[in-house]
matplotlib code that plots the C-alpha trace (Angstrom):
import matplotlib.pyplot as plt

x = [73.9, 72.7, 70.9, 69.5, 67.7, 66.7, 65.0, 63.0, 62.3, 61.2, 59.1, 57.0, 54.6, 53.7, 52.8, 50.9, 49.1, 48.2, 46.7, 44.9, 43.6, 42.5, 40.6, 38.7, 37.9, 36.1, 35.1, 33.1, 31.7, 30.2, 28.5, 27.3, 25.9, 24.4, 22.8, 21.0, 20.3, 18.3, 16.7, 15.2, 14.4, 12.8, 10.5, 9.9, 8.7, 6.4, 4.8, 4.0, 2.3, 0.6, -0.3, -1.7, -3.9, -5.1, -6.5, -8.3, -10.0, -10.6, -12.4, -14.4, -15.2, -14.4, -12.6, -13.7, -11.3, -8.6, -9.4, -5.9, -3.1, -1.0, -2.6, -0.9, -1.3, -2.6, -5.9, -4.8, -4.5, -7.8, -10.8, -14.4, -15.5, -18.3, -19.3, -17.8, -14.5, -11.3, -8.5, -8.5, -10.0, -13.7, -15.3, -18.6, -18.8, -17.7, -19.8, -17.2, -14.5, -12.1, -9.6, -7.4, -5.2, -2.2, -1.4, 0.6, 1.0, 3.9, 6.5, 10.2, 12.6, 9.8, 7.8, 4.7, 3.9, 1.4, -0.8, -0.4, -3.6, -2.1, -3.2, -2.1, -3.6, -3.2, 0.5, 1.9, 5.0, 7.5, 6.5, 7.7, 11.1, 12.2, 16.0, 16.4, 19.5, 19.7, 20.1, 16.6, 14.3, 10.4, 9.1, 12.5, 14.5, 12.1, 9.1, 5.7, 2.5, -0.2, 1.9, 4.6, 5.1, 5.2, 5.7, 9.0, 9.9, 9.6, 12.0, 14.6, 17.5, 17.6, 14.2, 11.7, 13.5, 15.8, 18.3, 16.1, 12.7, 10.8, 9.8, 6.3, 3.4, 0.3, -3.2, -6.4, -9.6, -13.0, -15.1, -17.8, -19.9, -19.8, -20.3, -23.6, -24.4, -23.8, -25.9, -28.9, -28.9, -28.9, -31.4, -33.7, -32.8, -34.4, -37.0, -37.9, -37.6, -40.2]
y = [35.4, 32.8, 31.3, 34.0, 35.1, 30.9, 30.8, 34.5, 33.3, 30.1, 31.7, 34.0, 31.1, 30.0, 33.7, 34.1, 30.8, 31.5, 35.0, 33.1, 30.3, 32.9, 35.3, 31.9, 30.7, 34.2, 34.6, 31.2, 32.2, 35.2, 33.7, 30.8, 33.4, 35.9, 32.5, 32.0, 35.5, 35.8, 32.3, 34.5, 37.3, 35.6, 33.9, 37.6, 38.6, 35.8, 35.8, 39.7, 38.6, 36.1, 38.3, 40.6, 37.8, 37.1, 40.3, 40.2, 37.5, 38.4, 41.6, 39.8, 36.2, 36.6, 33.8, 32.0, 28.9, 26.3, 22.5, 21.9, 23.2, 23.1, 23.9, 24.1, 26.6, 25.1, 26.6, 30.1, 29.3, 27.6, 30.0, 28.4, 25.6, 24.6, 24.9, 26.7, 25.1, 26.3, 24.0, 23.8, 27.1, 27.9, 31.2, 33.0, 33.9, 31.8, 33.5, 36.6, 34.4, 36.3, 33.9, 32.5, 34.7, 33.0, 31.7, 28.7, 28.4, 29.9, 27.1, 28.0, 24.7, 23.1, 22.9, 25.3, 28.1, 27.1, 28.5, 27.3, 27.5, 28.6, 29.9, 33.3, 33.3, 32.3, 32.6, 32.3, 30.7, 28.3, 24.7, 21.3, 20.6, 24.4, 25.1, 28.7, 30.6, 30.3, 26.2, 25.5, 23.4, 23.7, 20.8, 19.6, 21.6, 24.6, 22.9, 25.0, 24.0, 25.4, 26.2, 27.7, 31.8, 32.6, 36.6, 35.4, 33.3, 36.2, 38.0, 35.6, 35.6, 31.6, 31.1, 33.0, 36.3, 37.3, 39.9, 39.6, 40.1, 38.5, 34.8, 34.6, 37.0, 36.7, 37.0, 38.2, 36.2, 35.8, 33.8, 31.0, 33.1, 35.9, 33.6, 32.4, 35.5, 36.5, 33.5, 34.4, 38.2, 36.5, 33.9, 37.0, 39.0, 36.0, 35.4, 39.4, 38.8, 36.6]
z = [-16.5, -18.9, -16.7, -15.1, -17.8, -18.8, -15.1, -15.7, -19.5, -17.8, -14.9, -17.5, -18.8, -15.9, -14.5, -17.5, -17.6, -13.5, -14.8, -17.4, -15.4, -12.5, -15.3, -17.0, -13.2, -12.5, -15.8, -15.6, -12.6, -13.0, -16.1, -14.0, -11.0, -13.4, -15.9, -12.3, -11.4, -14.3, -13.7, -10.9, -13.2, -15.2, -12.4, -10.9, -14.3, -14.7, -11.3, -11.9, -14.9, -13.3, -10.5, -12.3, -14.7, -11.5, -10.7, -13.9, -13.2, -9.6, -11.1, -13.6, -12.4, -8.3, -7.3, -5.1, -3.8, -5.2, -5.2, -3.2, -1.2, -4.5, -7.7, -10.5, -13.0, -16.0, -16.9, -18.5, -21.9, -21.9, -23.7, -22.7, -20.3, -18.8, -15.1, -12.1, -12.2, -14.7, -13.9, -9.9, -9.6, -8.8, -9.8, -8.6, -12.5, -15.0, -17.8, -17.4, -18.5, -21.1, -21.4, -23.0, -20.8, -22.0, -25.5, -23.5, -19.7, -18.5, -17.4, -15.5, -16.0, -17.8, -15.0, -14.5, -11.6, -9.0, -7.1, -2.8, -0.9, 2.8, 6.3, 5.1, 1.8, -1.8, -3.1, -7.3, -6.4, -8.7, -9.0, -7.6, -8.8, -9.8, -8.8, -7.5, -7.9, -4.3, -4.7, -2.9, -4.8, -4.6, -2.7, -1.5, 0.1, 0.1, 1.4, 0.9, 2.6, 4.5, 7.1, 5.4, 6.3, 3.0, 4.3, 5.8, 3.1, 0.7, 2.4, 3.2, -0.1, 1.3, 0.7, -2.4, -2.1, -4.2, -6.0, -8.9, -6.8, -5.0, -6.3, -5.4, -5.2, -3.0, -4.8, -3.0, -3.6, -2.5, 0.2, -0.4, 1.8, -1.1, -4.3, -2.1, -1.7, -5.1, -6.3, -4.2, -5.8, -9.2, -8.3, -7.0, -10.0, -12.2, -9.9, -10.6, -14.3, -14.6]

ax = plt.figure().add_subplot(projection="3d")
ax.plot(x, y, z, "-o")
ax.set_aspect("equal")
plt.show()
């Protein structure tokens, strides 16, 4: 009977130290899934803002192009230039400028959000080097170009889409035909003036 009760006395740690080593296993790793959930989140929340920055300055300046396939977004935070250029981005009408749009670029993992120049538009997506929660890294294992289908991508939960939202956002822009156009009015306009 002794040793009964030695063996069941002796059993009890262990069951409690399994429970105990299953609850901090699960524990850990719902803190390590939802950490990277709202990784996403966060990038969701940004390229809305983003998104709708650009539509600002779609109304006001009419974009017209980007320099490259992927430019990143550094430009935002800056208040006056000179020219037709901010960043990589050319505008009919620089002089409507409100900026600074942003106090400081917005940055996920230190890196910043860029927009990619592609065959079915222009896209705010993460930058180069970004980890998503899904494990895909911008540039590497998630490879966007001008070829990418960036309307499939933003549905796959393997690629930019996500529990959190979707992790990219497509902006509408103008044409060089319309800035030329747009140039000729003023030009006219002037022309009339004098």
């Amino acid at each position: 009977m002794i040793s009964k009760k030695i063996s069941r006395n002796g059993i009890l740690p262990w069951i409690v130290g399994a429970i105990f080593i299953v609850m901090f296993v699960i524990s850990a790793m719902t803190l390590w899934r939802s950490s990277r959930l709202s990784l996403d989140e966060v990038a969701h929340n940004d390229i809305i803002k983003l998104q709708n920055i650009f539509e600002r300055i779609q109304k006001d300046c009419y974009i017209v192009d980007f320099e490259r396939t992927f430019n990143p977004i550094d430009f935002l935070n800056v208040a006056t230039f000179s020219g037709d250029k901010v960043g990589s981005m050319e505008l009919a009408f620089p002089q409507h400028w409100k900026g600074a749009y942003l106090k400081n670029n917005l940055r996920i993992q230190n890196k910043l959000y860029a927009v990619l120049k592609n065959k079915q538009g222009y896209f705010i997506v993460p930058g180069y080097g970004v980890r998503l929660a899904n494990g895909k890294i911008i540039g590497k294992s998630l490879k966007l170009n001008q070829n990418s289908d960036m309307r499939k991508l933003m549905q796959d939960p393997q690629a930019l889409g996500s529990e959190s939202g979707v992790l990219a956002a497509q902006i509408k822009i103008g044409s060089r035909f319309m800035k030329n156009m747009s140039k000729k009015k003023l030009d006219m306009l002037s022309a009339i003036d004098e």
